[in-house]
C-alpha positions as CSV (number, residue, x, y, z in Angstrom):
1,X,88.1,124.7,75.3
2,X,88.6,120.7,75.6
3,X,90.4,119.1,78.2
4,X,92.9,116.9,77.2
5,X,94.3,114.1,78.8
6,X,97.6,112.8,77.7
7,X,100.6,110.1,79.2
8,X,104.1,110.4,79.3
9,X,106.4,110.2,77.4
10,X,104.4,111.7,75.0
11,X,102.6,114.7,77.2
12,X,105.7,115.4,78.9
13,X,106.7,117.1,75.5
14,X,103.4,118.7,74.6
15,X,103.2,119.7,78.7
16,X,106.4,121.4,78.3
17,X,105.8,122.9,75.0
18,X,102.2,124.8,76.8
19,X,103.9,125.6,79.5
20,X,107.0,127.6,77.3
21,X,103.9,129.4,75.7
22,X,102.6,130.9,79.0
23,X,99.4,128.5,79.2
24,X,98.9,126.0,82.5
25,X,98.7,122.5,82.7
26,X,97.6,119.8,85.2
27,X,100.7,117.9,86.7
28,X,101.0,114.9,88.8
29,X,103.4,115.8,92.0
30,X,103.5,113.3,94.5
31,X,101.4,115.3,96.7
32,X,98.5,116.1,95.2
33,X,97.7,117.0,91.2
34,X,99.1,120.6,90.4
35,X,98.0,123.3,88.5
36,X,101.4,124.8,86.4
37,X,102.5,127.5,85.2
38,X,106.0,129.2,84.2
39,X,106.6,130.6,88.0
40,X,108.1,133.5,86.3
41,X,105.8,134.6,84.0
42,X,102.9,136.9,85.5
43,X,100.8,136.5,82.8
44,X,101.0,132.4,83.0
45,X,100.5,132.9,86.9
46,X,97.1,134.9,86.1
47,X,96.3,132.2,84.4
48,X,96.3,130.0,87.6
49,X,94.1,132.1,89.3
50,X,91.9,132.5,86.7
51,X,91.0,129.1,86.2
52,X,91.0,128.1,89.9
53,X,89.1,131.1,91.0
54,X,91.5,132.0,93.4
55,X,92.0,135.1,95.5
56,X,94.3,136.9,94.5
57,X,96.0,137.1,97.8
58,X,96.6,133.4,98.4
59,X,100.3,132.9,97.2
60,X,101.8,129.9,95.1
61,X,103.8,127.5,95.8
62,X,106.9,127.6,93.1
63,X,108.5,124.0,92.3
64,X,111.7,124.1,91.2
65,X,113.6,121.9,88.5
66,X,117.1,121.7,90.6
67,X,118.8,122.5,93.9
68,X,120.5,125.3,92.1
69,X,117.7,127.3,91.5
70,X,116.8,128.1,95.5
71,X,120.0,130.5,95.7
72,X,118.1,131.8,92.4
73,X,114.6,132.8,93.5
74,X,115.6,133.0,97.7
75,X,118.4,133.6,100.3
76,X,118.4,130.8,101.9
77,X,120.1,130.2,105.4
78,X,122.4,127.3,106.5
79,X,119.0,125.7,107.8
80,X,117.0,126.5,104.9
81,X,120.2,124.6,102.9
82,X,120.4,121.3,105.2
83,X,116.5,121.0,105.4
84,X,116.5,120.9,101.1
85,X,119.4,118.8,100.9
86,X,117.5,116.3,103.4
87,X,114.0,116.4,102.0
88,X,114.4,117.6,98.4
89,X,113.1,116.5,96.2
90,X,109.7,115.3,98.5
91,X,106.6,116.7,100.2
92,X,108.6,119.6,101.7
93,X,108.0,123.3,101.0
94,X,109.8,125.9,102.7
95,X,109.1,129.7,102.9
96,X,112.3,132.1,102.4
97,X,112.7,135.9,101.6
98,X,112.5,136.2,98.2
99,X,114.2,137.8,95.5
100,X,113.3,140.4,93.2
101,X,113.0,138.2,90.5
102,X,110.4,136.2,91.3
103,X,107.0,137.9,90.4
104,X,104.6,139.9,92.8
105,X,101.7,137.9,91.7
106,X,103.2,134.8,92.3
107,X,103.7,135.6,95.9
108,X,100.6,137.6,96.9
109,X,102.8,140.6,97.1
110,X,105.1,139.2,100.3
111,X,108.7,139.4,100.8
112,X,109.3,136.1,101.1
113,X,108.5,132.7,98.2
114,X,107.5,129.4,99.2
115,X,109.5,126.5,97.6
116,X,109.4,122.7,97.1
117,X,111.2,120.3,94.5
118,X,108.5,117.9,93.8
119,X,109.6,114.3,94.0
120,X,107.5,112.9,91.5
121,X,109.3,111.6,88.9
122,X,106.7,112.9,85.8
123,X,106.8,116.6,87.6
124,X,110.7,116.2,87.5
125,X,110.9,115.6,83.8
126,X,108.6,118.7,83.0
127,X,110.3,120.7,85.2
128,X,114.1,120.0,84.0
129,X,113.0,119.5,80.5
130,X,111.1,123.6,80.8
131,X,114.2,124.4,82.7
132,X,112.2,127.2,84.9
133,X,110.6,127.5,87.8
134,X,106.8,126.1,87.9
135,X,104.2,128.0,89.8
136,X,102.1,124.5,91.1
137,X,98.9,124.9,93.7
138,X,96.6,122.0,93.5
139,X,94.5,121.6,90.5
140,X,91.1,122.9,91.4
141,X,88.5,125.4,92.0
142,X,89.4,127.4,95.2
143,X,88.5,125.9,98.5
144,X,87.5,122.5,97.0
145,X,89.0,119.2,97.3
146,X,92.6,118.3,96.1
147,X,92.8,116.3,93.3
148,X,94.5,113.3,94.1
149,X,94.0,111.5,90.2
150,X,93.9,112.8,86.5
151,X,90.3,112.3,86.5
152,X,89.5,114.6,89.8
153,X,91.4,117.6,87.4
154,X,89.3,117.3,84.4
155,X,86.3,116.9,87.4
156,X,87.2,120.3,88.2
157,X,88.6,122.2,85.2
158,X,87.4,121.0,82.9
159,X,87.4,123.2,79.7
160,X,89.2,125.8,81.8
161,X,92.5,124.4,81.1
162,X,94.2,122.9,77.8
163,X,95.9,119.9,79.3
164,X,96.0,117.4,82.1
165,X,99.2,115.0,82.5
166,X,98.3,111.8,83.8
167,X,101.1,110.6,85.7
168,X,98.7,108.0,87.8
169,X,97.1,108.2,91.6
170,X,99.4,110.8,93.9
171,X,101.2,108.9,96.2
172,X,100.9,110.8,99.5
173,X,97.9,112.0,98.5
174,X,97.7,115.3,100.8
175,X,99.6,118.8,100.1
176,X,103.2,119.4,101.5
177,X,103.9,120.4,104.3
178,X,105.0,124.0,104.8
179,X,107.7,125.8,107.0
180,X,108.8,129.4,107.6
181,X,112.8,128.8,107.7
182,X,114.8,131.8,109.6
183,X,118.2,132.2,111.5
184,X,116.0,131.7,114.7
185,X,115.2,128.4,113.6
186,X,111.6,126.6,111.7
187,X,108.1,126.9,112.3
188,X,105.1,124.4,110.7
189,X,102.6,127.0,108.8
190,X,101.2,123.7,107.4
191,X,101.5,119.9,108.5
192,X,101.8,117.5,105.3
193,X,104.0,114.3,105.1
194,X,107.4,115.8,106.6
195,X,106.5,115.3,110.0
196,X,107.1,117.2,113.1
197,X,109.0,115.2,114.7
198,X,111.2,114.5,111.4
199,X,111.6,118.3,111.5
200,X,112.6,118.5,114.6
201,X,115.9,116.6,114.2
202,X,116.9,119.7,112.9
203,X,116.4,121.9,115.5
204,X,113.6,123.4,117.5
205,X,110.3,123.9,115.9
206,X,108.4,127.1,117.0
207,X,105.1,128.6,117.1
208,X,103.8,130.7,113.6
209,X,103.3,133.5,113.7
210,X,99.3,133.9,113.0
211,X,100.2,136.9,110.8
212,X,102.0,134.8,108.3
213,X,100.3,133.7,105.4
214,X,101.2,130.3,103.4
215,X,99.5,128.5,100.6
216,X,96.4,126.9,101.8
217,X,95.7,128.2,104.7
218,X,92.5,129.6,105.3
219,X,90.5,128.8,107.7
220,X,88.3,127.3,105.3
221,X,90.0,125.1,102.5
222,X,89.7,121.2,101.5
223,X,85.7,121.6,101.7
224,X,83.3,119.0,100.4
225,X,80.2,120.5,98.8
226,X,78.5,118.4,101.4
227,X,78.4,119.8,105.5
228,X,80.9,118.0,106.5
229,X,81.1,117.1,110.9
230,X,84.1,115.8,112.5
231,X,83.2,113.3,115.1
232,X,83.8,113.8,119.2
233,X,85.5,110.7,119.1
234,X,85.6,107.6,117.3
235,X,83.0,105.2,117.0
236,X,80.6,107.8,118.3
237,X,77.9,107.3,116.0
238,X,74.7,109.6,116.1
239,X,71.2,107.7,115.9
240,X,70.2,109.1,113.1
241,X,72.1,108.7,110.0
242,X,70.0,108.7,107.3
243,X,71.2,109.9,103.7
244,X,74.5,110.6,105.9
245,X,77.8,109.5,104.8
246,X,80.7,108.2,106.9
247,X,84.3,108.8,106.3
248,X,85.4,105.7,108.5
249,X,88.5,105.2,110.7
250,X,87.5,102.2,113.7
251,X,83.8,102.0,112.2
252,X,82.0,99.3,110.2
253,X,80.0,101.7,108.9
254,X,77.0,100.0,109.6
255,X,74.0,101.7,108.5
256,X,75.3,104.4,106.5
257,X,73.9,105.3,103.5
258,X,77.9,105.1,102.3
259,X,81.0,104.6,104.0
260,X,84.3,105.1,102.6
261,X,87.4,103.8,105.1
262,X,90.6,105.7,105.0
263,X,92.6,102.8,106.2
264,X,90.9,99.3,107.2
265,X,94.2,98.1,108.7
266,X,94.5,101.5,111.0
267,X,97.8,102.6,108.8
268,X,97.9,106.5,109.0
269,X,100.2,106.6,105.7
270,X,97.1,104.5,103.9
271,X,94.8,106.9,105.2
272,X,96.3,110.3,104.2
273,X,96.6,108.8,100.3
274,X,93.3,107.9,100.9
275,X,91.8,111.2,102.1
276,X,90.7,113.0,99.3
277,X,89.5,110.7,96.8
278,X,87.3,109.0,99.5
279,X,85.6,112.7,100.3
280,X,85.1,113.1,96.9
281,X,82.9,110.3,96.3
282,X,81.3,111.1,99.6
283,X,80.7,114.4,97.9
284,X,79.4,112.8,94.5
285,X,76.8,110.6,96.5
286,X,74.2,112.8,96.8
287,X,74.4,112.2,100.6
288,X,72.4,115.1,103.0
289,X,75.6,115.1,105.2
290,X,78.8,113.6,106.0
291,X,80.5,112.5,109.6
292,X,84.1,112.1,109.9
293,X,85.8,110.2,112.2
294,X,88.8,111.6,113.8
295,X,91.8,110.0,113.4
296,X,95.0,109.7,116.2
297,X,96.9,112.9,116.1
298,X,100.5,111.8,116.4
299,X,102.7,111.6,112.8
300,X,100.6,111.8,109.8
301,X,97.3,112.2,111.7
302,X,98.0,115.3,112.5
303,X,98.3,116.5,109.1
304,X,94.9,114.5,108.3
305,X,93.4,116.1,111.0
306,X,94.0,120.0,110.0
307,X,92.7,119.0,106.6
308,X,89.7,117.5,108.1
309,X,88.8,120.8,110.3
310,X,89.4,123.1,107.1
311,X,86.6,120.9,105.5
312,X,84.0,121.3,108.0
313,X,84.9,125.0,108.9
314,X,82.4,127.3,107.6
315,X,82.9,130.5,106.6
């Protein structure tokens, strides 16, 4: 099979007319680059995990094309309402009890679905134009890094799947974040561009429950082929550094045998876009390790920061 790479308007059609016969197809969201599928369909979801080699028991993340499809697939609380009808569409996925319709596969066998309506505008047309839910996780092998362009998908699947859409860079550049929404109130399962302190406007935001499971969150996840080693602090260069590459926050990088900066001006926003593509080419170097600098963990940083230890964990 050849990968093909097509632009809207064009591909939106031929992306719809895939995904209506059960295939999946590389979409831009404005998170990261998705892999989708018709969410209700279980033999389009096997597809999913058979080109991304995924465990079977990691669940997806279903994207849906309107507000009036939450009631559809979940029962929703008043919370569950006001958090969509602030944050939707945007980087904000929220885990609900599910309803029978939606398939077993697609949630890993769970009671309960996680949901998002993507904000990208390319995502929006496929979705509305399919009319049905779309079974997204990012577009690559398991455990690897997200793809944050077109060209990182076809990197990773290539020949796997039929179709990449090429809606250009991702704008936030890391995955949603994720929240278990009950009567008692929200809890953060995963920290992406909805922040916790913009969640917390909206009530009190509790501890997870280790037991719960969420898209993404292994232990391990994100990873670089390359060891990857989060600094103690930055600036706190080792001596020796050769064939080592530096993911840079404060450093010059002097002395590297690459650097890539996630943000020369310090802006957290600029870094988080930044994130993947930059440990990708660290990846690519042919480098014998790579050092991250940490970055402050208040707002976005935090986010950057879980995605950061997922890289260098090792399982």
């Amino acid at each position: 099979m050849k990968t093909r790479v097509v632009t809207p308007p064009g591909g939106v059609e031929e992306a719809v007319r895939l995904l209506a016969a059960g295939e999946v197809v590389g979409l831009p969201t404005e998170t990261v680059y998705g892999l989708g599928a018709d969410a209700l369909n279980p033999l389009a979801c096997a597809r999913i995990f058979e080109a991304k080699e995924r465990p079977l028991f990691d669940p997806l993340i279903v994207h849906l094309p309107d507000r009036e499809w939450l009631d559809r697939l979940a029962r929703p609380g008043a919370l569950a309402v006001r958090l969509a009808e602030a944050f939707w569409p945007g980087p904000l996925t929220v885990v609900l009890p599910r309803r029978e319709v939606v398939p077993d596969l697609v949630t890993s066998g769970q009671e309960t679905v996680a949901l998002r309506m993507s904000g990208h505008s390319v995502f929006q047309q496929v979705a509305r134009t399919l009319g049905r839910p779309i079974a997204a996780p990012s577009a690559n092998r398991f455990g690897r890094i997200s793809p944050t362009t077109a060209a990182h998908v076809v990197s990773e699947l290539e020949g796997r799947i039929p179709l990449v859409l090429d809606g250009g860079p991702c704008p936030h550049g890391i995955e949603s974040t994720i929240v278990w929404v009950s009567d008692q109130g929200l809890s953060i399962l995963r920290h992406g561009p909805v922040t916790e302190e913009q969640l917390a406007a909206f009530g009190e935001v509790k501890t997870p429950d280790p037991a719960m499971a969420a898209p993404g969150n292994l232990k391990s996840h994100y990873a670089p082929r390359t060891p990857l080693e989060i600094l103690p602090a930055p600036g706190l260069i080792p001596e020796s550094i050769d064939r080592t590459g530096l993911l840079a926050w404060s450093h010059s990088g002097t002395g590297f045998a690459r650097v890539e900066h996630l943000s020369r001006s310090g802006d957290l926003r600029e870094a988080a876009a930044n994130l993947y593509g930059a440990m990708r080419r660290l990846d690519e170097a042919g480098l014998q390790n790579i050092l991250a600098e940490p970055v402050p963990e208040t707002g976005l940083g935090v986010a950057i920061m879980e995605r950061l230890r997922k890289a260098a964990a090792r399982e």
